[in-house]
N, C-alpha and C positions, 0 to 999 in steps of 0.2 A: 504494500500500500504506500503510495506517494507519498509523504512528507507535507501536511496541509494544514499547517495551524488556526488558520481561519475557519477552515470545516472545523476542527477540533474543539474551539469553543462553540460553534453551532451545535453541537450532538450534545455537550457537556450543557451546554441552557438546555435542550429538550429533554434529555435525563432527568434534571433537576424539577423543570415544569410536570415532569409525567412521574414522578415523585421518588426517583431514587436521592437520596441526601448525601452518596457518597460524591455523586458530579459535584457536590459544592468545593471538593479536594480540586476539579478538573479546572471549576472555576478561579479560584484561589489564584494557581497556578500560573495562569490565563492572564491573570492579570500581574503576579507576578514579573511573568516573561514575554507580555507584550502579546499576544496569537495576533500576530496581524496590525497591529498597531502599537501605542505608547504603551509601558507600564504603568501602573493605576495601584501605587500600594496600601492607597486608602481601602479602596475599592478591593483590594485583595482582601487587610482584615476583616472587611465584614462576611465575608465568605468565611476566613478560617474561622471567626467566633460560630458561624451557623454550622462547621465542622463538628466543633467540641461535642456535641450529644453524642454523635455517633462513630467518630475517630477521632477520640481524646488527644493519644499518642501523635497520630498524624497531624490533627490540628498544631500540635506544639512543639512538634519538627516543622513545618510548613513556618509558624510564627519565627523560629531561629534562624532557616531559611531567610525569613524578607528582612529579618531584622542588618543581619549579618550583609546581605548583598548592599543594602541603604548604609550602612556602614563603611563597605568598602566605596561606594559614591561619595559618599564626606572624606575621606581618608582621600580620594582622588581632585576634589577642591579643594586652587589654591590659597593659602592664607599663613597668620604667621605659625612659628614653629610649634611656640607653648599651645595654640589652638588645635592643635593634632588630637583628635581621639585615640580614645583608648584603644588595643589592640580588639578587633572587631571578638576574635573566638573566645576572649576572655571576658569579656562584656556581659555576652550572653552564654556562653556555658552553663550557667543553671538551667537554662530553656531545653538546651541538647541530655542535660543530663534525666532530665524531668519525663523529655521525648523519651528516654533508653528506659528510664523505669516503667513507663507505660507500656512498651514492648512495642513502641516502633521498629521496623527492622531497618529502617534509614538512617534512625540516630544512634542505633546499637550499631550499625558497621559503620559509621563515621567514628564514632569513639573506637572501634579496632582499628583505623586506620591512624586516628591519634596516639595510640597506645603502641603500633609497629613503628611506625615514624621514631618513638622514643625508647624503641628496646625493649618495652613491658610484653614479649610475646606470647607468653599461658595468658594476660588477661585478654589480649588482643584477638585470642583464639577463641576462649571462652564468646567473647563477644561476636564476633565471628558466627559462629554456631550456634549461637540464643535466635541469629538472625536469618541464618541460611534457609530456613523452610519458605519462609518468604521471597527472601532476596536473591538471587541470581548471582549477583556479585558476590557478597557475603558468604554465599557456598562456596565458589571459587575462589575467595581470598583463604576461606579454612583449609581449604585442600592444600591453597600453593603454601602458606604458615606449615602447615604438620607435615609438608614435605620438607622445608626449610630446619623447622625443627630435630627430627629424625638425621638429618646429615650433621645438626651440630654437636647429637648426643653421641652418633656415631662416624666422626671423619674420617675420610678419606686415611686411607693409613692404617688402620685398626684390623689386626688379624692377619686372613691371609690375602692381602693384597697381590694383584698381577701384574704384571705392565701391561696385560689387556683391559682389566679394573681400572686402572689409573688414567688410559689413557682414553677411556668410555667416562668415566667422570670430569676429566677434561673438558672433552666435547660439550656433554654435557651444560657447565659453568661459559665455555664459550656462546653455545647457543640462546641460553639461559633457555633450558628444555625441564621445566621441574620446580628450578630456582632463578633465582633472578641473574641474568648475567653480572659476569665477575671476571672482564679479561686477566686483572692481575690473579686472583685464582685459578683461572684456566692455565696461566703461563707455570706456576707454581706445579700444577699434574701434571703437564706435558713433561717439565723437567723430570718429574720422578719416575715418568712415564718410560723417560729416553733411558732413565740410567737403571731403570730394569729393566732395557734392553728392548724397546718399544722401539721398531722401526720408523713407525707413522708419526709418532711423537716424533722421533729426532727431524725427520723430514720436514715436520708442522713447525718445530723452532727455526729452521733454517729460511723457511719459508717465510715467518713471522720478520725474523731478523732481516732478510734480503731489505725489506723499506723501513729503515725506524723512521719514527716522529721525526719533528722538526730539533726535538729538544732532544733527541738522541735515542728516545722510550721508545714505545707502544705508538705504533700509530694507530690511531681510534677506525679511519675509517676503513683503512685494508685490513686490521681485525675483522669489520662488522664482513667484507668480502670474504674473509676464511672461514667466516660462519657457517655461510653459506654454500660452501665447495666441501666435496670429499677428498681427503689422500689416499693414494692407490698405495702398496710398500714399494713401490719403486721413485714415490716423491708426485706421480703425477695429481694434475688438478683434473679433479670430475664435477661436474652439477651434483649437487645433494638432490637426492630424492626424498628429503624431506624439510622442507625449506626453511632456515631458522624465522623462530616467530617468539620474542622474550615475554612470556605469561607476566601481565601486569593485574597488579594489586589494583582494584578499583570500587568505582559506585553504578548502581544499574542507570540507565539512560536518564532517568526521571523519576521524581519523587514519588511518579504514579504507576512504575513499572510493572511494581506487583498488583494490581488493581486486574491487569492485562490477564488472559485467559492461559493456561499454561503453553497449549498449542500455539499462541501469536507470538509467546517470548521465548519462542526456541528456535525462530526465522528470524532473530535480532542479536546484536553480539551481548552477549551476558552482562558487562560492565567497561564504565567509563574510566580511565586513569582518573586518578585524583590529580586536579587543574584542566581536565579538558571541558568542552562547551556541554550544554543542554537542551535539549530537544525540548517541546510538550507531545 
């Protein structure tokens, strides 16, 4: 389905008129992010207070939401320095916390993304999975966290490691197939890769080293190229037949994601990076 925000508020009034009270969320929204015209964030709250009956939670994620976004518009007017507001997430952080206690799954995986961001990863998980049944994202953030975790309880190295192990975990941290890419950890297993005697390894360094950086390192973007390609044992480059794609930590499309029927959000990609745009 085309991308139509103008229709999108037309269906969300005839919902509301023909008496579902969750449109009032579509509405909200709507006016949050403009369907078609200016945003209206007056015109929002009164929608998220007609929310509160029937999705507390929502309502009060929706409320930190708009607060949060008119926050970072004042933070982006110029003026003098002392007149800076306060950090937008700290401001309103009781509102997100208030949303997570209600059992939003939007503010419970915003708070695990909070909580991964600063290393707290069992709470982040926890949160993660209070949310997953709902969120799309949130189930996929718990997956790629308890994979992440599982490699730091058990590294690389532990037991009986092979230079085929090592240089499959490698790949791995290069692709970011699992875990989050980590060129300076992929270079790390290639070496221990090479010196258990890992042909492909040694090839993959050689290859790596053929272009350094500017600064003599790592060059970031013929890394992202060797991601991409296979080593044959004789050093040659192949097409990968399985094309790197770095599994990112994220939020589902839109605050109304889960609202969506399970068959329409399985033809949509499951979640947004944290700092990419918004759909309605």
């Amino acid at each position: 389905m085309p991308f139509d925000p103008v229709q999108a508020q037309h269906w969300f009034e005839r919902a509301y008129l023909l008496g579902n009270p969750l449109a009032a969320a579509g509405l909200a929204w709507c006016q949050m992010d403009g369907c078609g015209g200016t945003p209206n964030p007056e015109l929002a709250r009164t929608w998220i207070d007609r929310l509160r009956k029937v999705a507390p939670g929502r309502a009060i994620y929706l409320e930190w939401a708009l607060n949060t976004q008119l926050a970072a518009l004042e933070i982006a007017q110029p003026g003098p320095l002392h007149q800076t507001p306060p950090n937008a997430p700290i401001r309103f952080r009781d509102l997100l916390l208030r949303a997570a206690q209600a059992g939003d799954s939007n503010a419970l995986n915003e708070l695990g993304l909070e909580n991964l961001a600063t290393g707290r990863f069992d709470l982040a998980l926890r949160q993660f999975q209070a949310a997953a049944r709902q969120s799309d994202a949130a189930a996929n953030n718990a997956r790629l966290l308890t994979e992440r975790i599982k490699l730091a309880k058990k590294p690389p190295g532990a037991g009986s490691q092979t230079a085929s192990a090592w240089w499959l975990q490698a790949r791995r941290y290069h692709r970011g197939e699992g875990v989050p890419a980590n060129f300076t950890e992929a270079m790390r297993l290639y070496q221990l890769a090479a010196a258990h005697g890992s042909r492909e390894a040694r090839h993959m360094l050689e290859l790596i080293s053929s272009r350094p950086g500017p600064q003599g390192g790592i060059d970031i973007a013929w890394m992202q190229q060797l991601a991409m390609m296979e080593t044959g044992p004789d050093g040659t480059l192949l097409p990968s037949t399985s094309p790197a794609r770095s599994p990112l930590f994220g939020r589902d499309p839109t605050p109304l994601y889960d609202f969506l029927p399970k068959h329409w959000r399985t033809a949509q990609h499951a979640a947004v990076a944290p700092g990419e745009g918004e759909n309605p």
